[in-house]
C-alpha positions as CSV (number, residue, x, y, z in Angstrom):
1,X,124.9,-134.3,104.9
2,X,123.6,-133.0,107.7
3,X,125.1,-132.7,111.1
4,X,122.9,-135.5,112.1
5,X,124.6,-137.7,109.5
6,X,127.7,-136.4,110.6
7,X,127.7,-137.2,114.5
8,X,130.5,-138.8,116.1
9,X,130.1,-142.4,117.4
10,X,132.1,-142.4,120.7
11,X,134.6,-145.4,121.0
12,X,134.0,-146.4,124.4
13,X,129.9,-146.0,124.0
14,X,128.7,-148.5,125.0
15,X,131.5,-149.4,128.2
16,X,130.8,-146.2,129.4
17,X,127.0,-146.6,129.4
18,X,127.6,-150.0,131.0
19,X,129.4,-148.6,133.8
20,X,126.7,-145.7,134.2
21,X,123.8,-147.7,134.1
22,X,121.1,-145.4,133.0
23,X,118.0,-146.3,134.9
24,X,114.1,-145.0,133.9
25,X,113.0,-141.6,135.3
26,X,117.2,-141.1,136.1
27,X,118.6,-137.3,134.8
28,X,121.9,-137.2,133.5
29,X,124.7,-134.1,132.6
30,X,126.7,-134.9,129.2
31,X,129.2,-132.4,130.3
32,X,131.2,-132.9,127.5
33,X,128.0,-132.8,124.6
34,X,130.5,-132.4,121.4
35,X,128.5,-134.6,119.0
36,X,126.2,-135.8,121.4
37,X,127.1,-139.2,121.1
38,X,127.1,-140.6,124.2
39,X,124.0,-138.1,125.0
40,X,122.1,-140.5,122.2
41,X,123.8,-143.9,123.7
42,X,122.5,-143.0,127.4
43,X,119.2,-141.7,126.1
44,X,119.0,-145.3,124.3
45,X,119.4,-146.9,127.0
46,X,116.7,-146.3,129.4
47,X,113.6,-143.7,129.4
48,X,115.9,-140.9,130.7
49,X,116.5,-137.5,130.3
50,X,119.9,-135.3,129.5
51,X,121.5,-132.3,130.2
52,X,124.3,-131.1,127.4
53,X,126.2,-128.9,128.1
54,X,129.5,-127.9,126.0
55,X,131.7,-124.5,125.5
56,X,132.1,-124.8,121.9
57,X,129.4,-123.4,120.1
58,X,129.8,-125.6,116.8
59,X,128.8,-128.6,118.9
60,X,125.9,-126.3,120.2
61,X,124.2,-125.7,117.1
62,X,124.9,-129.3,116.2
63,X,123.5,-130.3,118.7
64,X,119.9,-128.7,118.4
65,X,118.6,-131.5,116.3
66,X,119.3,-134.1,118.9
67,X,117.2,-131.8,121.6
68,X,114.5,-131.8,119.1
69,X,114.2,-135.5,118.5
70,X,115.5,-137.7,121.6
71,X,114.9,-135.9,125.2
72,X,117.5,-133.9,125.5
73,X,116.4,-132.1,128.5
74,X,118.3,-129.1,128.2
75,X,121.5,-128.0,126.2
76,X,123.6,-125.0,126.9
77,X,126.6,-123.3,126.7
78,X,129.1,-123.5,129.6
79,X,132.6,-125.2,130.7
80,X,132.6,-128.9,132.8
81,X,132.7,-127.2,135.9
82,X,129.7,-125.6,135.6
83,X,127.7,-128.9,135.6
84,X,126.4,-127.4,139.5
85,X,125.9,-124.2,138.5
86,X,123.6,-125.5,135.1
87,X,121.8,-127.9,137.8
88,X,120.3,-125.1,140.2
89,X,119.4,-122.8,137.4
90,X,117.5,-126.0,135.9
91,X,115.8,-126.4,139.0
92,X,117.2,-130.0,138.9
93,X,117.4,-132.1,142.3
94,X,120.9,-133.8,142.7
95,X,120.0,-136.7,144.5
């Protein structure tokens, strides 16, 4: 198997994806990538992109395979409350 096969299907997937509401063109921080499940459930549900981030480095070379093949914009090592930090080193607007 490979850690593809293995990912982790979060429980509350698709409530929490409700409640964000992806929208087209829209950026979004998975500051808790593990798995990268609900990286893959927001990336499914609209023509966004994703920022991972995670301090474990198991879930970061897991998680390679899903930069690769769904949009991932960026994935990197860090702690939650670096989200801001991550942002302005990835040139990314916060609007």
């Amino acid at each position: 198997m490979t850690p593809a096969d293995q990912r982790h299907i979060p429980v509350l997937g698709r409530q929490a994806v409700e409640l964000l509401s992806p929208r087209d063109g829209g950026i979004y921080v998975d500051a808790t990538f593990g798995a990268g499940g609900y990286s893959q459930a927001i990336l499914d549900a609209a023509d966004t992109r994703v920022i991972g981030i995670d301090r474990d480095r198991t879930a970061i070379a897991g998680g390679f395979d899903l930069v690769d093949r769904s949009g991932v914009a960026a994935f990197t090592s860090g702690w939650y409350s670096s989200c801001i930090d991550r942002q302005v080193a990835l040139k990314i607007d916060r609007k």
